[in-house]
C-alpha positions as CSV (number, residue, x, y, z in Angstrom):
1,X,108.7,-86.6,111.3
2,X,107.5,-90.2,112.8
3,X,109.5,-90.7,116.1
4,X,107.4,-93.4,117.7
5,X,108.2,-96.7,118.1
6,X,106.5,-97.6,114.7
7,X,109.2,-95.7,113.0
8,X,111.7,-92.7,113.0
9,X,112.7,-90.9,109.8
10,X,112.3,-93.2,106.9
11,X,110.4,-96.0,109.0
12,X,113.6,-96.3,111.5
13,X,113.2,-97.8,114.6
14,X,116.0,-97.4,117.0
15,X,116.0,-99.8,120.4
16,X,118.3,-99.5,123.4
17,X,118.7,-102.4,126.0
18,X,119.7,-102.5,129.2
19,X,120.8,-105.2,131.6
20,X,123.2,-107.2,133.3
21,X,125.5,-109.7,131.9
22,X,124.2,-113.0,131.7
23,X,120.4,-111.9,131.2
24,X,120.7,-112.5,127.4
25,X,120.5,-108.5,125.9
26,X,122.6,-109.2,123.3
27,X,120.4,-112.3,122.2
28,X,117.2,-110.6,122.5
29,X,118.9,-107.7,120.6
30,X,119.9,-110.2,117.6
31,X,116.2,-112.2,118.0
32,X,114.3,-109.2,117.1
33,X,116.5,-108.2,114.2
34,X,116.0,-111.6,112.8
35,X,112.4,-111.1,113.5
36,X,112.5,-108.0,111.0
37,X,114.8,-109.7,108.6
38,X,111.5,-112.0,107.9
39,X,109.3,-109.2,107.6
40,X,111.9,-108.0,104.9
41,X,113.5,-104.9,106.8
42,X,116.9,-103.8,106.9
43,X,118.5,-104.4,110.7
44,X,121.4,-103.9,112.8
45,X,122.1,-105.1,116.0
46,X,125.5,-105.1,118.2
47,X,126.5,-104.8,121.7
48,X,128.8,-102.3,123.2
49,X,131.5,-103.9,124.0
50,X,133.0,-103.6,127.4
51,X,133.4,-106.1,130.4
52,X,130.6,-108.4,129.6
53,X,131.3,-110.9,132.9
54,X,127.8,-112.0,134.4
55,X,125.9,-109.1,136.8
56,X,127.9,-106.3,134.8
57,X,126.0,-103.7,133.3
58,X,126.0,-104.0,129.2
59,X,124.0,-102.1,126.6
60,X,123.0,-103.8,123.5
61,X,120.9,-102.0,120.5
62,X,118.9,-103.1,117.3
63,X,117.6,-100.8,114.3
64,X,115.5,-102.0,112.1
65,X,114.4,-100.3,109.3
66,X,112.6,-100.0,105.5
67,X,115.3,-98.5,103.8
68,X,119.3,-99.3,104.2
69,X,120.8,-98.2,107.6
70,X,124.1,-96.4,107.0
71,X,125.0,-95.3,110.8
72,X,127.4,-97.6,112.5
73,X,127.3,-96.2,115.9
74,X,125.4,-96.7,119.2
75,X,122.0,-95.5,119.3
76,X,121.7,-92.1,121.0
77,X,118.2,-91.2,120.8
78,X,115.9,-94.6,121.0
79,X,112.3,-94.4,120.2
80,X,112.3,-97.6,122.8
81,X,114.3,-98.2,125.7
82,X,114.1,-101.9,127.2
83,X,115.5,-102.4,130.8
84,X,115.9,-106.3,131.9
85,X,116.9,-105.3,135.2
86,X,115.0,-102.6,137.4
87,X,118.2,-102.3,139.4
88,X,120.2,-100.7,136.4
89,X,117.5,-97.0,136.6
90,X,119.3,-96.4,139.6
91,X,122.7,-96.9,138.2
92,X,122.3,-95.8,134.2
93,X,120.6,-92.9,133.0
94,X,118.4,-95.2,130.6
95,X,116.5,-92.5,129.5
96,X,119.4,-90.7,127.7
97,X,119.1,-88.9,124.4
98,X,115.4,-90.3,124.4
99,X,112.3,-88.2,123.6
100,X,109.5,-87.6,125.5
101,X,107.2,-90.5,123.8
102,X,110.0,-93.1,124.2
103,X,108.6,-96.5,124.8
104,X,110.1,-97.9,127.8
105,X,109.5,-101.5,129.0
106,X,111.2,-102.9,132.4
107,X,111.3,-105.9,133.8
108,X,109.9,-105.8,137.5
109,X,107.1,-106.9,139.1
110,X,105.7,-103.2,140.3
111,X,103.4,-101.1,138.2
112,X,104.0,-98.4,136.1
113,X,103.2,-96.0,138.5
114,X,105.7,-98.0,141.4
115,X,108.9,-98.3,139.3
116,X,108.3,-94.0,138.4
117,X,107.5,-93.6,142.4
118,X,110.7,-95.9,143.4
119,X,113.1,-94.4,140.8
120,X,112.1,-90.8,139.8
121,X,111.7,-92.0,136.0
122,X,109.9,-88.9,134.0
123,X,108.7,-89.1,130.6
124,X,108.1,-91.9,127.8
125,X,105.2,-94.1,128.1
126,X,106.2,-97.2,130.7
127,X,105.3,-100.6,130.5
128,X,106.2,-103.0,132.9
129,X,106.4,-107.2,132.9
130,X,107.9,-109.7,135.9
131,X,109.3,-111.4,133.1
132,X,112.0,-113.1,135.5
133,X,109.4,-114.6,137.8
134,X,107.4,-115.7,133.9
135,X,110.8,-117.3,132.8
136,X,111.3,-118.7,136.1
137,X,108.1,-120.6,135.9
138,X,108.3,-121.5,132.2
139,X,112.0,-121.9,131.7
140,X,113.4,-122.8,135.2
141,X,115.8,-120.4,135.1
142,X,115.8,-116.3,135.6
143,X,116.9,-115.2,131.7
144,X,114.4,-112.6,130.6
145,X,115.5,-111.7,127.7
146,X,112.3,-114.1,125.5
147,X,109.6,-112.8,128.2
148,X,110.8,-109.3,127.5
149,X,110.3,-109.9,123.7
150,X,106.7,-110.8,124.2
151,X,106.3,-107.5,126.3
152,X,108.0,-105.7,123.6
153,X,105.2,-107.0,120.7
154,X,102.6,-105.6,122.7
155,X,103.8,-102.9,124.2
156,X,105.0,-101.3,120.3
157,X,103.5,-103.5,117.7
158,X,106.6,-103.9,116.4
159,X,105.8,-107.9,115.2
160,X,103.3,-109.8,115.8
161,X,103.6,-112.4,118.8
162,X,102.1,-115.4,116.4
163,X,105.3,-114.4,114.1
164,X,107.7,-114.5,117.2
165,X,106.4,-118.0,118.6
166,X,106.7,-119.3,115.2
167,X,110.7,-117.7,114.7
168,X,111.4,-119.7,117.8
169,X,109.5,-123.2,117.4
170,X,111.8,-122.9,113.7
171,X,115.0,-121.3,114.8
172,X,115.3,-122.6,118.3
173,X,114.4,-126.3,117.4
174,X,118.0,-126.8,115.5
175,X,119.5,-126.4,119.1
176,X,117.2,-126.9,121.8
177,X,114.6,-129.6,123.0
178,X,111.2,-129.5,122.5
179,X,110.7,-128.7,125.9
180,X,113.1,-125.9,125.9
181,X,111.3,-124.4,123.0
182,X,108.1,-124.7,124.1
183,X,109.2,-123.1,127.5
184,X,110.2,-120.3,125.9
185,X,107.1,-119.8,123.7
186,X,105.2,-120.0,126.6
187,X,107.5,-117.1,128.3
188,X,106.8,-115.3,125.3
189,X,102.5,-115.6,125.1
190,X,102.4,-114.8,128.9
191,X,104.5,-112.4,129.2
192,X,102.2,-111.0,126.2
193,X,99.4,-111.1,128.1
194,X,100.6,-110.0,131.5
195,X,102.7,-106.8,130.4
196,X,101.0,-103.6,132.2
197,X,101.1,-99.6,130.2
198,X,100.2,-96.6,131.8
């Protein structure tokens, strides 16, 4: 059986996020569900809901599959785990019910190697992206929930970046500016390009 990021049993992908209130998780969560609802998959994603006020720890998850999804409960055992802020490896066991080849992305601006040296994380295959300090220059503001999107495309080849930048220059026009959109498509392409794997 497939468990890698590409697909689980019958082509399911299971992700897990991590992150703080406020960060945009649950967003990020719904984005790329949309994003395989136009590459004709099935998809869930939900938070788990709990106090949600800003800097408290929240979990979010998204399946996305080729067949019908008929489990309705949070995911246990991700194939990718994606951690918005560094602080929370400390705090959650991220890692839980993951295997070994888990994909896990953080947002921090150390290495690979640094974030496993700082916070004893074994196992997977880490990538890491300063996605705040990318939406802080692109976006003015410190949500890094569209940089860590761009990191996820490369770092699984779950979609394509092309096919994210265009979801948001269509979907994100009918509320933002274009400024604000093309802020966030530039989060997305650098953040692309600047992700790090071991």
């Amino acid at each position: 059986m497939d468990s890698g990021p590409s697909g689980g049993a019958a082509g399911l992908t299971e992700i897990r996020w991590h992150a703080r209130g406020g960060q945009g998780a649950v967003t990020a969560a719904k984005m790329v569900a949309e994003l395989a609802l136009g590459q004709g998959k099935y998809f869930q994603a939900f938070p788990e809901y709990g106090p949600e006020r800003s800097g408290a720890p929240i979990v979010a998850f998204t399946r996305v599959s080729d067949d019908p999804i008929n489990i309705y409960s949070g995911v246990e055992h991700p194939q990718i785990v994606v951690v918005l802020d560094a602080s929370l490896i400390s705090a959650v066991d991220v890692t839980r019910g993951a295997s070994n080849d888990v994909v896990i992305l953080v947002n921090t601006e150390l290495p690979p190697g640094g974030v496993r040296e700082r916070y004893g994380l074994k196992g997977g295959r880490l990538f890491t992206v300063d996605a705040s300090r990318i939406a802080m220059e692109t976006l003015r503001r410190a949500i890094p929930n569209t940089p860590m999107i761009g990191a996820l495309a490369k770092a699984t080849g779950l979609f394509q970046v092309e096919d994210v930048a265009e979801f948001i220059r269509h979907d994100f026009a009918k509320k933002f500016s274009a400024k604000v959109v093309e802020g966030n498509i530039a989060a997305l392409t650098r953040s692309y390009d600047e992700v790090r794997g071991e």
